[in-house]
C-alpha positions in Angstrom: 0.0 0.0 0.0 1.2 3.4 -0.8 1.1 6.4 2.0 -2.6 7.8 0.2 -4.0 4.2 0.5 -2.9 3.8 4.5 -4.1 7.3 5.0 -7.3 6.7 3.6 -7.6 3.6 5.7 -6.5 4.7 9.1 -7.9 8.2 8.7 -4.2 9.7 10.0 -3.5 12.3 7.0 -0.1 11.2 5.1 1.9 14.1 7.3 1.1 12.2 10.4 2.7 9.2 9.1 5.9 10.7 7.4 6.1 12.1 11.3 5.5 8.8 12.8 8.0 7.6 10.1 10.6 10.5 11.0 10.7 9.8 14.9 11.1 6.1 14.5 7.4 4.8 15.2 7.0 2.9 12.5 9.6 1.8 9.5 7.9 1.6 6.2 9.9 -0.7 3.3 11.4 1.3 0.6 10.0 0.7 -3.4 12.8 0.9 -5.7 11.3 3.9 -6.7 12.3 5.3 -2.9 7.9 5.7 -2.7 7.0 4.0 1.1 5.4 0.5 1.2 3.3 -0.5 3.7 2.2 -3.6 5.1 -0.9 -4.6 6.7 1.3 -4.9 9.9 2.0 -1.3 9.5 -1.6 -0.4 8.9 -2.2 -1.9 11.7 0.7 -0.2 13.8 -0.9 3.0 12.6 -4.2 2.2 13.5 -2.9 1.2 17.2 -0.9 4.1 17.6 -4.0 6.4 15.9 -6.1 5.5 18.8 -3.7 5.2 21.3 -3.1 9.0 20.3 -6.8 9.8 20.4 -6.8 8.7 24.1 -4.0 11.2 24.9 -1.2 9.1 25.3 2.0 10.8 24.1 4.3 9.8 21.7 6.9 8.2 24.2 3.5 6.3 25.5 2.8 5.0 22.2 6.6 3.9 21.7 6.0 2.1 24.7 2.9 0.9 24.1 4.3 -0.8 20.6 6.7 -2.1 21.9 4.7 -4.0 24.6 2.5 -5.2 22.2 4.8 -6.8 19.9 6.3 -8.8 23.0 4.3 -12.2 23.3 6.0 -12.5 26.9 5.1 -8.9 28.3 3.6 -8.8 31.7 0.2 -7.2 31.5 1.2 -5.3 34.6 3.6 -3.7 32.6 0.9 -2.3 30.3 -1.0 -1.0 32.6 1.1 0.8 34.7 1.6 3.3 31.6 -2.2 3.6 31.6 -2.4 4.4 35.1 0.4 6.8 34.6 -1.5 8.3 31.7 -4.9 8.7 33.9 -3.3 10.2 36.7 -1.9 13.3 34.2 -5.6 13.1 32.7 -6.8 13.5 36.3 -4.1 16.2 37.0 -5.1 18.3 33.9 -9.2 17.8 34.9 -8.3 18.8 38.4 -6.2 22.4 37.0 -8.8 22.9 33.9 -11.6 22.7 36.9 -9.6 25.3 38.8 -9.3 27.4 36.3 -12.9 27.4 35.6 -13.7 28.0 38.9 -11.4 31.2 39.0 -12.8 32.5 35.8 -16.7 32.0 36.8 -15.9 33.7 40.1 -14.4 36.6 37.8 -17.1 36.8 35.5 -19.3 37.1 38.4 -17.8 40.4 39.7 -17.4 41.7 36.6 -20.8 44.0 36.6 -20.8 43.8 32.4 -22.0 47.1 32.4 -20.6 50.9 30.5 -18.6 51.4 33.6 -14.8 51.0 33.0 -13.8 48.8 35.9 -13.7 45.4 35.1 -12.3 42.9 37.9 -11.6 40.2 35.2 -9.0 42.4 33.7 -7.8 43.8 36.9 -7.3 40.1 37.6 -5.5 39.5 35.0 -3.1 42.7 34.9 -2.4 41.3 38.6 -1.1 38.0 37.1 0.8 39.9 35.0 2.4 41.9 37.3 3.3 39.3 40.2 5.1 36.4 37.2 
């Protein structure tokens, strides 16, 4: 299969794989032509790391992950503890995008909204600014 046929199937667009390619994730054969050649196994690869991805994991987490997956004697153990590593940065991001929501409600509350000049949300921020 050529990069337009893979693309087409895994629904990553071809710059994705000539990344994935790039960094080392997967290793398409070379044509005589020097045009990629995939397998189904790297369809497949693709696929894996395409969802992988859509659950967040980064791309060291997906070199992981491969790797795991391709080793018949792997401890399942092993697998999940990058999960569990993963959910705990999900958790961590869910706890700050909460706090941050929470801070900016509270703002939008004092801000009045009205032709007065005075806003506490940008007050708020020009604080920020001032105390980095």
């Amino acid at each position: 299969m050529n990069i337009s046929d893979v693309a087409r199937k895994t629904g990553l667009p071809p710059k994705t794989i000539r990344y994935y390619e790039e960094i080392g994730l997967i290793q398409p054969d070379r044509g005589a032509n020097g045009y990629r050649l995939f397998s189904e196994t790297h369809l497949h690869q693709l696929a894996f790391i395409g969802r992988a991805r859509a659950l967040g994991f980064s791309i060291e987490d997906c070199r992981t992950l491969l790797s795991l997956y391709g080793d018949k004697s792997r401890a399942s153990a092993d697998v999940k503890q990058v999960a569990l590593e993963h959910l705990d940065e999900i958790d961590a991001k869910i706890a700050q995008l909460q706090q941050m929501r929470t801070t900016l409600q509270h703002l939008i509350t004092s801000c009045a909204g009205d032709t007065r000049p005075d806003c506490p949300i940008l007050n708020d921020l020009a604080q920020g600014q001032a105390s980095s």
